[in-house]
Every structure is written in C-alpha cells, then in structure tokens.
C-alpha positions, -999 to 999 in steps of 0.1 A, spaced: -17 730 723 -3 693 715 34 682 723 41 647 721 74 640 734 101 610 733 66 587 727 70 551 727 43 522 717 53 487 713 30 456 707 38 419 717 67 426 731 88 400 741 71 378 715 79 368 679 51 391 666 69 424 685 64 456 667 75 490 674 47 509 665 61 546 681 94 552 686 103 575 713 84 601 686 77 637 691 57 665 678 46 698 688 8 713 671 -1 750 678 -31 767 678 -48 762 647 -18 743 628 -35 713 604 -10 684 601 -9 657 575 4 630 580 13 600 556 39 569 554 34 535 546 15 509 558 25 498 594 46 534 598 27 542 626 3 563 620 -32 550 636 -16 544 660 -5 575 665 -36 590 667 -49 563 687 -23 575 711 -34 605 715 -72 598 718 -64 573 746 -76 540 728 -40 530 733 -17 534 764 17 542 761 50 525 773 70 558 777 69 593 769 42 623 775 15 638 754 -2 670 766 -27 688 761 -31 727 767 -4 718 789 -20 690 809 -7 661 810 -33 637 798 -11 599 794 -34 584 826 -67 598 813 -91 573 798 -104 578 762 -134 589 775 -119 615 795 -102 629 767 -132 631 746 -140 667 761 -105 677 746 -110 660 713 -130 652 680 -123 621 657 -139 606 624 -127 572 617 -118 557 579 -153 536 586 -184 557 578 -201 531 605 -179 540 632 -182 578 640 -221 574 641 -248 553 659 -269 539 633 -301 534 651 -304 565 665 -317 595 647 -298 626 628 -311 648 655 -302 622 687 -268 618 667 -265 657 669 -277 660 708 -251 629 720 -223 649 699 -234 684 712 -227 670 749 -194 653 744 -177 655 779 -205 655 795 -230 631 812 -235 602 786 -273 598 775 -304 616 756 -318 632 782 -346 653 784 -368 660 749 -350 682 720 -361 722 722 -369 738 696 -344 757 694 -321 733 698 -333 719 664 -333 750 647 -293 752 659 -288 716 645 -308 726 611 -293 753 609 -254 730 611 -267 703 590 -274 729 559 -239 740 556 -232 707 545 -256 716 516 -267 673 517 -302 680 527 -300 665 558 -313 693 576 -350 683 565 -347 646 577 -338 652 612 -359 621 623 -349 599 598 -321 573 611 -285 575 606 -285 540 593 -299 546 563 -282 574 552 -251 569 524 -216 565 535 -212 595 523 -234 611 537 -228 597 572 -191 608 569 -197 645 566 -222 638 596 -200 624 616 -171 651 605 -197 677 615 -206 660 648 -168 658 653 -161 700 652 -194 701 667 -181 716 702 -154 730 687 -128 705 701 -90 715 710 -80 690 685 -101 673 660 -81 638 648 -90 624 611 -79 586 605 -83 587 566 -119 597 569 -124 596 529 -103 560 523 -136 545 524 -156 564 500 -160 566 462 -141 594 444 -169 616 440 -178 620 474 -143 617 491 -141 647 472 -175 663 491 -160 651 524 -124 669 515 -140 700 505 -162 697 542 -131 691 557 -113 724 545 -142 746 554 -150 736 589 -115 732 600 -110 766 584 -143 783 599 -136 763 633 -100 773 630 -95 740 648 -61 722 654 -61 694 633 -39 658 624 -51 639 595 -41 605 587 -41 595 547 -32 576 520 -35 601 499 -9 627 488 -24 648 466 -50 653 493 -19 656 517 -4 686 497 -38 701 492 -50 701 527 -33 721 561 -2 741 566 19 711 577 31 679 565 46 649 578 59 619 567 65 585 593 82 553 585 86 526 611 70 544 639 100 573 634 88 610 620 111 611 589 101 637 571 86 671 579 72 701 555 66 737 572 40 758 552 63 774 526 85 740 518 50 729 517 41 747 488 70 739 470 61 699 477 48 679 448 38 638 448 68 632 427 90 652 455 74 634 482 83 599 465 116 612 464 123 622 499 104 586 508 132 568 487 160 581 508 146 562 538 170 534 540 155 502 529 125 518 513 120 521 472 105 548 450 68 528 447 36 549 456 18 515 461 43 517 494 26 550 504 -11 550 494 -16 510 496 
C-alpha cells in the first residue's frame, strides 16, 4: 500500500539555518491500517506528509505507492492516489465556489482540472445524498458558497471531499487544531466514520493524544525527523497519555512536559 523507506529531507543545507527534517525514515501502511502520528514541534511530521503528497521533494530514499514508485511524480500527479485536509479550514476548500462546484472539482480529482459541463441531476442527488451523512444541513444549501460556511463546517466538507473518490490514502495534517472544542469533536467523530465506512488507509498528524489513542489501529511517535516510538493495535490499547509522556521522556534530551507534545 505505502512503504517509505530509508527517507531523507533536509532544509538549508549547507547553511546556518540547516535542519533535518526526515531522517533516512521508514514506514510501511497496509490496506486499511489508520496511523497516528504525534511528536513535538519540528519532529517532522508535516513534513512527512508533505513528503508523501509531493509538496516536498526528497533528497534520498523511496516512497511507493501500490508498489509504484511515485518520488518523481508532481503533487498533482499524486492527487489521483491521495486525499488530504489541511489544519486550515481555508485550505482544503475554494471559497468562492459553491458546495456543489466544491463537490464536482473533488469528484474528478485526477482528472482534467475544471467545472465542466452543467451538474445532472443526478449528480446532485449523489452529492445530497453525501453531504447528509454529515447530518450539518449542508445538503439543502448546495448553491450557497463555501465561504460563508463555519470553519467547522467547511472542515467536515473538505474531509468529505477528501474520501470523496475513495483515495488509496487519505493524509490528515491536524485537521481539528484549528477548531473550537465542540466541533473538533464533530470533525473527529466524521473522521472515524468515513475512514471506517471507506475503510481507507489513513495517517493523521496531531497534537492531540487523547485523540491519538482514540483514533486508528496504529500509533507513532517522531522526534527530530527519526520514528521513535511505535504502538501496534494491542500495545495500543494498553497506551494511555501518561504512558505516552513516559516513553517521550526516554528520548535523550527530551523532558516529561506535554506542552513539548501538544504545543
């Protein structure tokens, strides 16, 4: 499905602002695995994911996909293989463009960039039908523009657009920092039943470690671009935020402070 091996990604090098971002990393995802993934900031892992969609080249190393080897494909040529909501609720959505035009770009991902010819009907009726299972309402306001909706509200949109064609891998990069307690609670609870309907293979980012241990059958923890710390789905289980503090303080130079991992 995913293996990412012996991946390397420094910035500035040769400067006095170098910094190992990835170092000579791997990690393997199967069908259907959901991975967390949390460390402090700087640990790498944006820039992970980043990785992966293409925004950023690597030095060294392969990531593949399905098997294929994907390090010289643009980000745009990965998009058929992959889904992605962002921490920013602006970012994973066009704001002047419609719920419905928002929903028809998504629904073509891969494909030939552009609206196209008008919306059938039953086209709609498919993206009504979507938009309900999010139980927001949004399925009657079609027409109305994205950028008026709530940040909430825009999240689980863009979270629905992401699993929309059923991606190989959908990517989440702390898609619920952004949002107030009561609806990074919604998005959470969106999050668990389309990945789990979808059965899609999936690696979220977070700050979070309660959400962390609540979410996927996986967990891992990076520090200073290095995967130091891994949970399989029974040790998972077993994991609680004090443990994961714990196994944090035995990284050499770090201390027992949860500011560290959810700052």
């Amino acid at each position: 499905m995913l293996a990412i091996d012996q991946v390397s990604k420094t910035f500035f090098p040769g400067t006095v602002n170098e910094r190992r971002a990835l170092v000579e990393l791997g990690l393997r995802l199967d069908e259907g695995d959901f991975v967390t993934v949390i460390g402090s900031n700087g640990a790498g892992k944006s820039t992970l994911l980043n990785a992966i969609s293409g925004r950023y080249t690597v030095d060294s190393g392969r990531i593949e996909i399905d098997g294929k080897l994907v390090n010289r494909l643009k980000e745009y040529q990965r998009a058929k293989f992959l889904g992605r909501v962002f921490q920013d609720p602006m970012a994973g959505t066009a704001p002047s463009l419609t719920i419905e035009q928002n929903l028809a770009l998504a629904s073509r991902r891969g494909q030939t960039r552009g609206l196209g010819r008008s919306l059938s009907r039953g086209q709609r009726e498919g993206f009504r039908e979507h938009l309900a299972t999010l139980e927001l309402g949004l399925e009657n306001r079609l027409t109305a523009k994205v950028g008026l909706l709530s940040g909430g509200q825009r999240q689980a949109l863009s979270l629905l657009m992401a699993g929309f064609t059923k991606p190989r891998i959908l990517l989440l990069d702390e898609h619920t920092a952004a949002l107030d307690p009561q609806r990074a609670a919604l998005v959470t609870e969106l999050t668990e039943r389309i990945v789990s309907q979808g059965n899609l293979t999936t690696l979220m980012v977070t700050h979070n470690m309660e959400q962390a241990l609540a979410l996927g059958n996986r967990l891992i923890m990076m520090h200073e671009g290095r995967i130091v710390f891994e949970a399989d789905a029974e040790r998972k289980r077993t994991l609680t935020v004090a443990g994961l503090l714990d196994e944090f303080a035995k990284i050499k130079g770090a201390t027992l402070d949860d500011r560290a991992m959810l700052g």
